[in-house]
MARZATI-164260 format. One record per residue: x, y, z of N, C-alpha, C, CB in turn; residue in one letter. Coordinates in nm, 4 decimals, decimal comma. Glycine has a CB too. Layout:
<rs>
R       n.c1       n.c2       n.c3      ca.c1      ca.c2      ca.c3       c.c1       c.c2       c.c3      cb.c1      cb.c2      cb.c3   type
R          X          Y          Z          X          Y          Z          X          Y          Z          X          Y          Z      A
...
</rs>
This chain:
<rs>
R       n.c1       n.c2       n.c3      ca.c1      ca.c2      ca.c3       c.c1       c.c2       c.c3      cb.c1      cb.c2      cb.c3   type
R    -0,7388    -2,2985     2,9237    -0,6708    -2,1779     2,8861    -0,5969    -2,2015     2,7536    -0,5737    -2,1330     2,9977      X
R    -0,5789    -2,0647     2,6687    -0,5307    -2,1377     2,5224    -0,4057    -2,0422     2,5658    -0,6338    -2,1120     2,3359      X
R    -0,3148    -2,1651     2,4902    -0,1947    -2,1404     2,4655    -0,1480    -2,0603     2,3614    -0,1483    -2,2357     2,4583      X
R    -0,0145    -2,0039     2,3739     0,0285    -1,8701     2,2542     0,0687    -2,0317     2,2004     0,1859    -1,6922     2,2871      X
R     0,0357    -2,0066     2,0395     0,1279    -2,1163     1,9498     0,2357    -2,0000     1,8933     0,0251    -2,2156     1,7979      X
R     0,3215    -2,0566     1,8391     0,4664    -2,0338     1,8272     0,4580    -2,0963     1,6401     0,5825    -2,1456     1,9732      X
R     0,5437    -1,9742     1,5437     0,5665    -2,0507     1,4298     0,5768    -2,1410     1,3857     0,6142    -2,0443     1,3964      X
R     0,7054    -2,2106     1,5026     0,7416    -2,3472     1,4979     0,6642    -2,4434     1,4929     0,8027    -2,3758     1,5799      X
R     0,5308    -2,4552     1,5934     0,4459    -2,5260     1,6391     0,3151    -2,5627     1,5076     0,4043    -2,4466     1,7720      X
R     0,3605    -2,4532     1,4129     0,2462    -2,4959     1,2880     0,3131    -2,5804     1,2329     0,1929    -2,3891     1,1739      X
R     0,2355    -2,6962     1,1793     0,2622    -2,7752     1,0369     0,3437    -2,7410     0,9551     0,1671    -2,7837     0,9574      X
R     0,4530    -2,7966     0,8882     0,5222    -2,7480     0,7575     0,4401    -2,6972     0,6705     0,5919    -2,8455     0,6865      X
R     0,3027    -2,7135     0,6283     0,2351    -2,7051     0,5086     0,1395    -2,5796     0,5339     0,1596    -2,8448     0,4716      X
R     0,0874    -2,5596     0,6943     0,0554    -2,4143     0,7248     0,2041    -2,2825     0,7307    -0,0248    -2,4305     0,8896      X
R     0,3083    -2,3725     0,7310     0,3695    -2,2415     0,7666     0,4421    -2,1585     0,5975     0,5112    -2,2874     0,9042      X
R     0,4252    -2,3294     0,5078     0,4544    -2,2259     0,4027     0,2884    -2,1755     0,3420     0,5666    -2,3063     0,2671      X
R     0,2466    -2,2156     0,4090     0,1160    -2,1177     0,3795     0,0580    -1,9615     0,4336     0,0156    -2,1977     0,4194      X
R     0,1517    -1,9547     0,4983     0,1253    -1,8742     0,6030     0,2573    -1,7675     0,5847     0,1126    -1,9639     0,7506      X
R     0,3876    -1,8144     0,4828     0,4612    -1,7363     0,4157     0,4214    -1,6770     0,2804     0,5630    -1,7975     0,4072      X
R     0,3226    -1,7624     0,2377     0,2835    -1,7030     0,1017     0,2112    -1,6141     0,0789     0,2378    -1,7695     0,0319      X
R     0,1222    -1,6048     0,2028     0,0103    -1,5276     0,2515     0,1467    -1,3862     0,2445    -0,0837    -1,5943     0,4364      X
R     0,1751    -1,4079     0,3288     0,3090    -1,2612     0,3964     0,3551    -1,2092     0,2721     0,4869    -1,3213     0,5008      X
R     0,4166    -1,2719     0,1805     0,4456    -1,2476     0,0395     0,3721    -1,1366    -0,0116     0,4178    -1,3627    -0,0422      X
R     0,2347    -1,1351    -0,0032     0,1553    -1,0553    -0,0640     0,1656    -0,9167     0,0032     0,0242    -1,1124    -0,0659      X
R     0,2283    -0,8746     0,1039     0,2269    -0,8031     0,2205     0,3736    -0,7223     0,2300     0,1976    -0,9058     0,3433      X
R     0,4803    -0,8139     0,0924     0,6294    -0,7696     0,1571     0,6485    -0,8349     0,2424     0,6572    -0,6423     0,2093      X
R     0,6732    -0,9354     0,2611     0,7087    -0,9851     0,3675     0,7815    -1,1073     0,3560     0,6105    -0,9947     0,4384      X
R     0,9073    -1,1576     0,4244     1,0095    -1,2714     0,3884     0,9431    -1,3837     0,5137     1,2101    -1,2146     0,4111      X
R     0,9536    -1,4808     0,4398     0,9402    -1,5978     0,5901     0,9694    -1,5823     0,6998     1,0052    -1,7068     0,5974      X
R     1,0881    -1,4905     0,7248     1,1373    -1,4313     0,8228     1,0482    -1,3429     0,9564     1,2179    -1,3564     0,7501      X
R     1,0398    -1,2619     0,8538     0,9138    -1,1701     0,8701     0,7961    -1,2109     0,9280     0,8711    -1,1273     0,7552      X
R     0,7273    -1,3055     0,8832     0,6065    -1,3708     0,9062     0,6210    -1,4416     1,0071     0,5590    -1,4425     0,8094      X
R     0,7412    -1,5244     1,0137     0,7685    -1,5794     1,1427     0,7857    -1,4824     1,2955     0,8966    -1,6517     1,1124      X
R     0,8294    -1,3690     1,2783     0,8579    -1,2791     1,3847     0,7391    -1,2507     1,4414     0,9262    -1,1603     1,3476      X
R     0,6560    -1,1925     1,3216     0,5618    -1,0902     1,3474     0,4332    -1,2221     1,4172     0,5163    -0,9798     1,1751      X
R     0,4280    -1,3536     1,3507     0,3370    -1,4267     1,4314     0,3906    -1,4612     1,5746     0,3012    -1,5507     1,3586      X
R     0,5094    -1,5036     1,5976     0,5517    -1,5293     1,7305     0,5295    -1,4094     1,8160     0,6934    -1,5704     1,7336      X
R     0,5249    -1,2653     1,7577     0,4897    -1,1433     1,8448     0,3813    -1,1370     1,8532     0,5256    -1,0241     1,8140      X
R     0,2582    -1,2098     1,7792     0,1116    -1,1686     1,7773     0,1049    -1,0522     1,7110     0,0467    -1,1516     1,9097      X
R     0,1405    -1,0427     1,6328     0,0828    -0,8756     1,5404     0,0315    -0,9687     1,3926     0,2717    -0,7082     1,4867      X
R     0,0597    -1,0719     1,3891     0,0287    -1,1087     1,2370     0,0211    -1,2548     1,2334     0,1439    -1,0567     1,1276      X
R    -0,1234    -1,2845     1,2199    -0,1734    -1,4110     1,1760    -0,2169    -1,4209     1,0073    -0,3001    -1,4395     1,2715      X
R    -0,1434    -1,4760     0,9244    -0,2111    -1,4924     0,7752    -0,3276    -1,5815     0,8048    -0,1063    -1,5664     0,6504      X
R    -0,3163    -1,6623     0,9060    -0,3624    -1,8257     0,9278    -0,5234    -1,8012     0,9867    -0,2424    -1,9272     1,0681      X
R    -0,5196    -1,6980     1,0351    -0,6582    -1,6570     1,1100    -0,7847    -1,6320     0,9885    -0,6287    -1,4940     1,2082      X
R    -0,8858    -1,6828     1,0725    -1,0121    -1,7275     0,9970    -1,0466    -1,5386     0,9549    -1,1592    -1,8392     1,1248      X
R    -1,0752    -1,5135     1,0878    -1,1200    -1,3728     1,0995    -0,9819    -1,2773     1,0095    -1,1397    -1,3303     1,2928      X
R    -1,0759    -1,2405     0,9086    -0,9675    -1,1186     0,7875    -0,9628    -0,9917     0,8507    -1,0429    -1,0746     0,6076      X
R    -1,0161    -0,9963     0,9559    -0,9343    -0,8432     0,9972    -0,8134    -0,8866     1,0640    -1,0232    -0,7301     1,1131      X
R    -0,8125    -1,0051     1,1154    -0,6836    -1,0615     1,1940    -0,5948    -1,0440     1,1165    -0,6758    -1,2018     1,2382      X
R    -0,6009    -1,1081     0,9556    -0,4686    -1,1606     0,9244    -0,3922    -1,0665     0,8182    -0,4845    -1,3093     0,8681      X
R    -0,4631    -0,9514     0,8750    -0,3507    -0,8121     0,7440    -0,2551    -0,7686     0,9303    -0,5230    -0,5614     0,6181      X
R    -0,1109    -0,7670     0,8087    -0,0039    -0,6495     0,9602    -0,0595    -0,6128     1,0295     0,0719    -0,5104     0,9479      X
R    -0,0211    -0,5361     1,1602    -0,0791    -0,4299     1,2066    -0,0945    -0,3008     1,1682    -0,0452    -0,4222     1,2879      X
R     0,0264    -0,3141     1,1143     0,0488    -0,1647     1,0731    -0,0047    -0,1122     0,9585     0,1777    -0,1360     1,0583      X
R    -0,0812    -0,2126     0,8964    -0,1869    -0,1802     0,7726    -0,2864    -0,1851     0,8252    -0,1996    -0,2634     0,6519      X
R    -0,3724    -0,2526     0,9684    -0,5063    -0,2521     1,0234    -0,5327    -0,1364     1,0400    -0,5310    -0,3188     1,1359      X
R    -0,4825     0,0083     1,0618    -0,5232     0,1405     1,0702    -0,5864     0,2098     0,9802    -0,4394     0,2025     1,0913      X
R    -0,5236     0,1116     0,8828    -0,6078     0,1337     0,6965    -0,7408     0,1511     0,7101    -0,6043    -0,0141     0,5748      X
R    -0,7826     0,0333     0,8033    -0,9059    -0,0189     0,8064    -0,9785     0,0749     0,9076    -0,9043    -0,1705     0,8430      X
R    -1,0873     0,1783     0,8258    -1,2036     0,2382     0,9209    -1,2705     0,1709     0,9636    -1,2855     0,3168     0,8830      X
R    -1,3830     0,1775     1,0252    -1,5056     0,1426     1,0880    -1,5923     0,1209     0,9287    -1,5687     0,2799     1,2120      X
R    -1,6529     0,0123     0,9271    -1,7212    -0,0324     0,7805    -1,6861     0,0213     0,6290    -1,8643     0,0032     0,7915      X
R    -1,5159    -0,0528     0,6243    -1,4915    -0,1190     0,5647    -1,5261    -0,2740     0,5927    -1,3942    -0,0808     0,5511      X
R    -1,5280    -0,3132     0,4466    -1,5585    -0,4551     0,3978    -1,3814    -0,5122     0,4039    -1,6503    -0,4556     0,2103      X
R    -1,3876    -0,6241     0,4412    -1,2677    -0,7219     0,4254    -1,2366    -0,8021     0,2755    -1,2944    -0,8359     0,5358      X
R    -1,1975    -0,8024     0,2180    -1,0171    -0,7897     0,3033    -0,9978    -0,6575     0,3019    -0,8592    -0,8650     0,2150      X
R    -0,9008    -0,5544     0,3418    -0,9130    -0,4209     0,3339    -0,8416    -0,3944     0,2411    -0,8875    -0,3494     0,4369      X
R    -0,8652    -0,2347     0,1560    -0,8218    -0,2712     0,0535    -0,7248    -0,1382     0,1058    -0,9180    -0,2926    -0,0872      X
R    -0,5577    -0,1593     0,1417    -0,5091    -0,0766     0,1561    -0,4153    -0,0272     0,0745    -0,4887    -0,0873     0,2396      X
R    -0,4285     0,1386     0,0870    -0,3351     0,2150    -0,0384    -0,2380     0,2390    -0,0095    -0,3649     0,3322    -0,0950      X
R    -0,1705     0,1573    -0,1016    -0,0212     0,1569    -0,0998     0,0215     0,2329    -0,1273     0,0413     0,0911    -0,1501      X
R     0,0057     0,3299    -0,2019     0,0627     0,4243    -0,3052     0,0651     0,5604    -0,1109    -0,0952     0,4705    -0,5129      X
R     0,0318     0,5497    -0,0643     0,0280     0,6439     0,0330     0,1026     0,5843     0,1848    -0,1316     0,6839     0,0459      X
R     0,1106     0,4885     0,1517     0,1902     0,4158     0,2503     0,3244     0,4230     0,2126     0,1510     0,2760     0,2664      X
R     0,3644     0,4122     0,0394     0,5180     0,4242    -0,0357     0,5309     0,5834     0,0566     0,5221     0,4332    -0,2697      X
R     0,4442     0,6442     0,0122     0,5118     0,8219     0,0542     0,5358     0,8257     0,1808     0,4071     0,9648     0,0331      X
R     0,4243     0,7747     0,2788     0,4733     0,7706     0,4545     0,6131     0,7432     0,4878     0,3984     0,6494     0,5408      X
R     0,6678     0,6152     0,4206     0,7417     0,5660     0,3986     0,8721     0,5998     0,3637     0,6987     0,5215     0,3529      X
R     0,8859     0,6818     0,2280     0,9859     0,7723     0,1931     1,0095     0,9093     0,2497     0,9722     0,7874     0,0754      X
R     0,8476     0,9595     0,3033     0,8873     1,1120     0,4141     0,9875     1,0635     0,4937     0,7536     1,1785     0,5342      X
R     0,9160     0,9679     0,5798     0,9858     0,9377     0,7022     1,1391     0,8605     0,6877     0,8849     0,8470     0,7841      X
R     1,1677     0,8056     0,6008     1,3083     0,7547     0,6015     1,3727     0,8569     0,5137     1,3279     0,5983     0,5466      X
R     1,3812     0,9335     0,4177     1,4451     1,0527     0,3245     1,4171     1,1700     0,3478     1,4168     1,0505     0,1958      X
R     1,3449     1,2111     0,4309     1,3415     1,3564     0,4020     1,4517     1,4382     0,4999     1,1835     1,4114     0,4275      X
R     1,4847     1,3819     0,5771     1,6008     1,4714     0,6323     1,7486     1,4835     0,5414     1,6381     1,4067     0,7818      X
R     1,7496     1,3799     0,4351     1,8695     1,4049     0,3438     1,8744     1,5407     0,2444     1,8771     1,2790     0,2516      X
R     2,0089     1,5287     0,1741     1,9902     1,7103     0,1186     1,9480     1,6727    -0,0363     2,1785     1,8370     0,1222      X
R     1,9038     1,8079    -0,0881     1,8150     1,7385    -0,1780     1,6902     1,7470    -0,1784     1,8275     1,6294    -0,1740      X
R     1,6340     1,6672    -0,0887     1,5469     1,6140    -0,0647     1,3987     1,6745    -0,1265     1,5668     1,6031     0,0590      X
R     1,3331     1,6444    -0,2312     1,2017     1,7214    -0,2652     1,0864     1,5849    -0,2763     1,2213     1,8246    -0,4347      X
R     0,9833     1,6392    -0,1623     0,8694     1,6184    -0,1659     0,7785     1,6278    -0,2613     0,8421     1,6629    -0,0992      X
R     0,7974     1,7051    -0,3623     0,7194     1,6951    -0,5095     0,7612     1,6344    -0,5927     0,6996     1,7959    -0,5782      X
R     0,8877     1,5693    -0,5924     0,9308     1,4823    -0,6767     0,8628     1,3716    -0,6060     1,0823     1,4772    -0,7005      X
R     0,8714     1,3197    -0,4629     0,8264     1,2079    -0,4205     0,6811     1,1764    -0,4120     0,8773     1,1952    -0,3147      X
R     0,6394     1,2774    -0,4240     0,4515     1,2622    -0,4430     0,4381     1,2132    -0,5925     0,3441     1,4423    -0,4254      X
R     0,5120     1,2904    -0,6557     0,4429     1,2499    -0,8158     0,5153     1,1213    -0,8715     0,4713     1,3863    -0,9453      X
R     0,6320     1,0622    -0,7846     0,6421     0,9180    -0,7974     0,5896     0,8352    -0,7401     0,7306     0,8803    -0,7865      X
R     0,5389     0,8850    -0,6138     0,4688     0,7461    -0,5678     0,2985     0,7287    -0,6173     0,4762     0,7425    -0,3842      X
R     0,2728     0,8793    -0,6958     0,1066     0,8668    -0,7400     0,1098     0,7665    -0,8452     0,0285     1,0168    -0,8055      X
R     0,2608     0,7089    -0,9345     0,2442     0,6972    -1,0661     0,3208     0,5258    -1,0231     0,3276     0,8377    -1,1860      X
R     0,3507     0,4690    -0,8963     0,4056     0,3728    -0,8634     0,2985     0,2596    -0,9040     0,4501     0,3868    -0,7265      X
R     0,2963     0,1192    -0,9965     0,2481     0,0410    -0,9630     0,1995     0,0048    -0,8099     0,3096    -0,0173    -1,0148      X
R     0,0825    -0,0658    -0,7608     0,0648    -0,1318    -0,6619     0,1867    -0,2081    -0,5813    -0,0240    -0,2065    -0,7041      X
R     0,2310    -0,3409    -0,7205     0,3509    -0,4149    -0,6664     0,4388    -0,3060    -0,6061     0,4317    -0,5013    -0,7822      X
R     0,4881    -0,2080    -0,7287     0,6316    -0,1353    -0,6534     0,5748    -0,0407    -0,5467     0,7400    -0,0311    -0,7715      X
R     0,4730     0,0050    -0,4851     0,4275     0,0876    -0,3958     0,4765     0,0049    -0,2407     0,2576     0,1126    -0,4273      X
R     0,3703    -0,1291    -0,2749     0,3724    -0,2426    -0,1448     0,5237    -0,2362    -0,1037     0,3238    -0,4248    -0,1933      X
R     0,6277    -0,2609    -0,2021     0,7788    -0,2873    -0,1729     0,8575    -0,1461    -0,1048     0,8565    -0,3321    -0,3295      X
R     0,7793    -0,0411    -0,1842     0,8707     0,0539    -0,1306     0,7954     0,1152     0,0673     0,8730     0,2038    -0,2815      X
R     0,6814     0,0456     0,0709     0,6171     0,0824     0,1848     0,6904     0,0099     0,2794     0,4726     0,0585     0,1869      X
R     0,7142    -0,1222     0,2322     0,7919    -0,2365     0,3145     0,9465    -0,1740     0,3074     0,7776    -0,4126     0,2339      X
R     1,0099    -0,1434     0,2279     1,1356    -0,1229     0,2696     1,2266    -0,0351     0,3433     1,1704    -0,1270     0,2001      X
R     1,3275    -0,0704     0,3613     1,4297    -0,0140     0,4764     1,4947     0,1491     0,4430     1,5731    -0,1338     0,4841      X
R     1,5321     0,2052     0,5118     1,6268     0,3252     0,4518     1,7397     0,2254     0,3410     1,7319     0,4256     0,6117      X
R     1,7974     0,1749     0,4062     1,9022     0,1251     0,2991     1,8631     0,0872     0,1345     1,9587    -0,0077     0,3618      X
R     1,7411     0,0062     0,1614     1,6654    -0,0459     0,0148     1,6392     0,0786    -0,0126     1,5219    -0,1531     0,0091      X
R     1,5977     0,1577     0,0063     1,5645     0,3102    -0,0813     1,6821     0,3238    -0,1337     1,5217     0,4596     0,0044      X
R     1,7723     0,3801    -0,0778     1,8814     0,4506    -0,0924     1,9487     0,3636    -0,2504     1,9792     0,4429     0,0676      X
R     1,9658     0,2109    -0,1990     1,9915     0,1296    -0,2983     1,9591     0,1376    -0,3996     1,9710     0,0453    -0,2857      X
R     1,7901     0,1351    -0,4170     1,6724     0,1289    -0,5657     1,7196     0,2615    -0,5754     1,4648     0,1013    -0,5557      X
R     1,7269     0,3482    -0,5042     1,7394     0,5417    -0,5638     1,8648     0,5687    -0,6535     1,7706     0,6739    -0,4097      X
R     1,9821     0,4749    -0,6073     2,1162     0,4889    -0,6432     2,1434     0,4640    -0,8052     2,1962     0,3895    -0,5544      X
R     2,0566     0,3647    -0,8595     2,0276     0,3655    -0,9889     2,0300     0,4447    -1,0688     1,9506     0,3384    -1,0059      X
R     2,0899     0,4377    -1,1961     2,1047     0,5470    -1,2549     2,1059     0,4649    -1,4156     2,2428     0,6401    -1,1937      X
R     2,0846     0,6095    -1,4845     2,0709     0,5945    -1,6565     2,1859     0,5438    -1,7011     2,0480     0,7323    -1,7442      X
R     2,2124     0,5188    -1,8341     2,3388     0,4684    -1,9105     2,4015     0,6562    -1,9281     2,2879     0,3532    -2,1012      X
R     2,4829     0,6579    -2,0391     2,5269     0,7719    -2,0648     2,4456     0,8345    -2,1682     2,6553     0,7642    -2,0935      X
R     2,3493     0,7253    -2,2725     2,2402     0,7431    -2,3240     2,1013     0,8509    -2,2940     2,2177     0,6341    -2,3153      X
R     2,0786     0,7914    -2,1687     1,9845     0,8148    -2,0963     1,8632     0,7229    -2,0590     1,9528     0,9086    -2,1422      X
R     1,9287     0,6100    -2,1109     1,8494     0,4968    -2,1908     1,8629     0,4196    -2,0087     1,9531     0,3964    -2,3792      X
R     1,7492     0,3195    -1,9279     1,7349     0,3199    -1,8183     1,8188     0,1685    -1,8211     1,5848     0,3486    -1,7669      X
R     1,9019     0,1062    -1,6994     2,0011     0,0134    -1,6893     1,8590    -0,0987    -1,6589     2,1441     0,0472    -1,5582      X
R     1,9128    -0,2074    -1,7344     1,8222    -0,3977    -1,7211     1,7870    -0,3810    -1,5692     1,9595    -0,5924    -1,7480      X
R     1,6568    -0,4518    -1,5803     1,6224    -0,4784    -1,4589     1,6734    -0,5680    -1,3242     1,5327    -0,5081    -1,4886      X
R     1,7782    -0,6499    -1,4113     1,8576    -0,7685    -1,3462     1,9086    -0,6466    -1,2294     2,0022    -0,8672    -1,4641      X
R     1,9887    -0,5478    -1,2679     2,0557    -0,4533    -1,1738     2,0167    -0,3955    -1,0144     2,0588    -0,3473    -1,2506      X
R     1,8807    -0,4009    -1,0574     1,8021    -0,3695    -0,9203     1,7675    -0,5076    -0,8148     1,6465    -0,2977    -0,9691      X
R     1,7932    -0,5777    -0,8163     1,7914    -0,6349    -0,6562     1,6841    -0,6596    -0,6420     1,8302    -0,5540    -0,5374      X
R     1,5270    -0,6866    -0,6986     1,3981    -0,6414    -0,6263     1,3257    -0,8293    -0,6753     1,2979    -0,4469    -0,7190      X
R     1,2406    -0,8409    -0,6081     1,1773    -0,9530    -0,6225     1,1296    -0,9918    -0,7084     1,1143    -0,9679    -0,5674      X
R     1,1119    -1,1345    -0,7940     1,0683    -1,1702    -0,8833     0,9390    -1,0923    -0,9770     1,0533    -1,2760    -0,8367      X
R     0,9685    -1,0749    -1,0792     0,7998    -1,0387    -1,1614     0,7981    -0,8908    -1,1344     0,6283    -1,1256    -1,0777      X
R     0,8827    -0,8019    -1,0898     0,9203    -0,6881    -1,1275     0,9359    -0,6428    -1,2600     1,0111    -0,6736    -1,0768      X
R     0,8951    -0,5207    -1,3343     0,9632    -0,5448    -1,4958     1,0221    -0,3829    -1,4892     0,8185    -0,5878    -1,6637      X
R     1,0833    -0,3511    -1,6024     1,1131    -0,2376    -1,6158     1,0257    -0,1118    -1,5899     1,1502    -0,2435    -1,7170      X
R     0,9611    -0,1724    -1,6650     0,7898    -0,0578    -1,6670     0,7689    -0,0091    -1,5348     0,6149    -0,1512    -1,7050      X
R     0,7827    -0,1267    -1,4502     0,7492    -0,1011    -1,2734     0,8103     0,0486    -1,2235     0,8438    -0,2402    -1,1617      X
R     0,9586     0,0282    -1,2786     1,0352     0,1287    -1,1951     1,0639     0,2140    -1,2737     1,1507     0,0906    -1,1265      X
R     0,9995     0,3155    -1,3609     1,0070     0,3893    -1,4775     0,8966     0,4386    -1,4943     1,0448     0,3288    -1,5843      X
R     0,9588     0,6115    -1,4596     0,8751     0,7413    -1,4777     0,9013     0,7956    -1,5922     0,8942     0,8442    -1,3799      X
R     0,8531     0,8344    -1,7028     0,8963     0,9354    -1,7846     0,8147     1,0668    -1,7833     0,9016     0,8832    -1,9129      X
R     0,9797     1,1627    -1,7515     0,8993     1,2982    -1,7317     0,9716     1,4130    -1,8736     0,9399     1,3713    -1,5328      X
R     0,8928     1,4211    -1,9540     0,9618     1,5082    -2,0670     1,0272     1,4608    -2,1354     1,0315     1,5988    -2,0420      X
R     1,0024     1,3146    -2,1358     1,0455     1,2336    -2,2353     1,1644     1,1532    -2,2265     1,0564     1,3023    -2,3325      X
R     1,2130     1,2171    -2,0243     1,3386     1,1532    -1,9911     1,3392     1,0232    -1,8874     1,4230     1,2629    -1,9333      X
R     1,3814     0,9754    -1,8660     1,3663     0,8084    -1,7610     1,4162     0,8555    -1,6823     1,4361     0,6505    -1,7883      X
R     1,2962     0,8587    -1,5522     1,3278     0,8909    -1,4165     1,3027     0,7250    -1,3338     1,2127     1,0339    -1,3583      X
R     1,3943     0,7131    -1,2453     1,3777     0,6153    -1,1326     1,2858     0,6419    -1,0175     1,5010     0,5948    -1,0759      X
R     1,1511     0,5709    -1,0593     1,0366     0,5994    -0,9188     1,0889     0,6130    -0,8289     0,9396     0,5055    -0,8699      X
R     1,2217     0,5726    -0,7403     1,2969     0,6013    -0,5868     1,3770     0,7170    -0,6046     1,4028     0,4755    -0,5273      X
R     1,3729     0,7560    -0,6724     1,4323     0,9292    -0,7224     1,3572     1,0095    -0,5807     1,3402     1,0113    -0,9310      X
R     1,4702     1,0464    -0,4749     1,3971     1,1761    -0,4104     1,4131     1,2808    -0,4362     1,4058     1,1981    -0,3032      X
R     1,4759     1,3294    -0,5126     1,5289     1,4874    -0,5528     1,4823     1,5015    -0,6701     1,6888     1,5223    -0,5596      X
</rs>
């Protein structure tokens, strides 16, 4: 009979392998560790339908080819309906036409993140210029650049986490 293995139970050298994998996914060591000890997420598994989330395997129809190639950019909006839209304000056409124009990277992050991380990245704001604040300011993971989080609409700098 096979045994559930446990995070712990991998090698040091699979498990930061098996965080780097998650990385690509949004995902903190943390993360990767949970979600394998729950069985929803093997990076480590041979079989590539195994080792995407679960919650991205729905991506995956019936013949698709692996790895799957899932759209982020529609996962950011699932994402922002469901955690922002009950706030006031709140416009859905602003959030469609930011998440159509979101890099991949910033799509994946905003699919992965929390109400709070929205709220946070949204809270951002222009100088008195109009001119958009250093990227240092935003909080977001390495190899982010300005460009990432920067809409221009009419010539003005909008923040892609802009819901209104």
């Amino acid at each position: 009979m096979a045994r559930n293995r446990k995070f712990g139970d991998l090698s040091k050298a699979a498990r930061d392998r098996a965080a780097r994998a998650g990385r690509e996914y949004g995902l903190s060591r943390d993360a990767v560790r949970k979600r394998y000890n729950r069985g929803t997420y093997n990076p480590l598994a041979r079989d590539p339908s195994k080792n995407i989330p679960r919650e991205y395997q729905r991506r995956s129809g019936p013949g698709v080819d692996f790895p799957v190639a899932v759209d982020w950019q529609e996962l950011a909006l699932e994402n922002m309906r469901a955690r922002l839209s009950d706030y006031f304000k709140y416009n859905d056409d602003a959030v469609v036409y930011f998440t159509q124009n979101m890099s991949d990277a910033m799509a994946r992050i905003v699919a992965m993140a929390t109400e709070d991380e929205l709220l946070q990245y949204a809270s951002i704001q222009p100088d008195s210029e109009g001119n958009p604040p250093s990227i240092e300011v935003w909080n977001l993971p390495p190899g982010i650049t300005l460009n990432d989080v920067s809409v221009y609409v009419d010539g003005k700098w909008n923040n892609i986490f802009w819901y209104h």
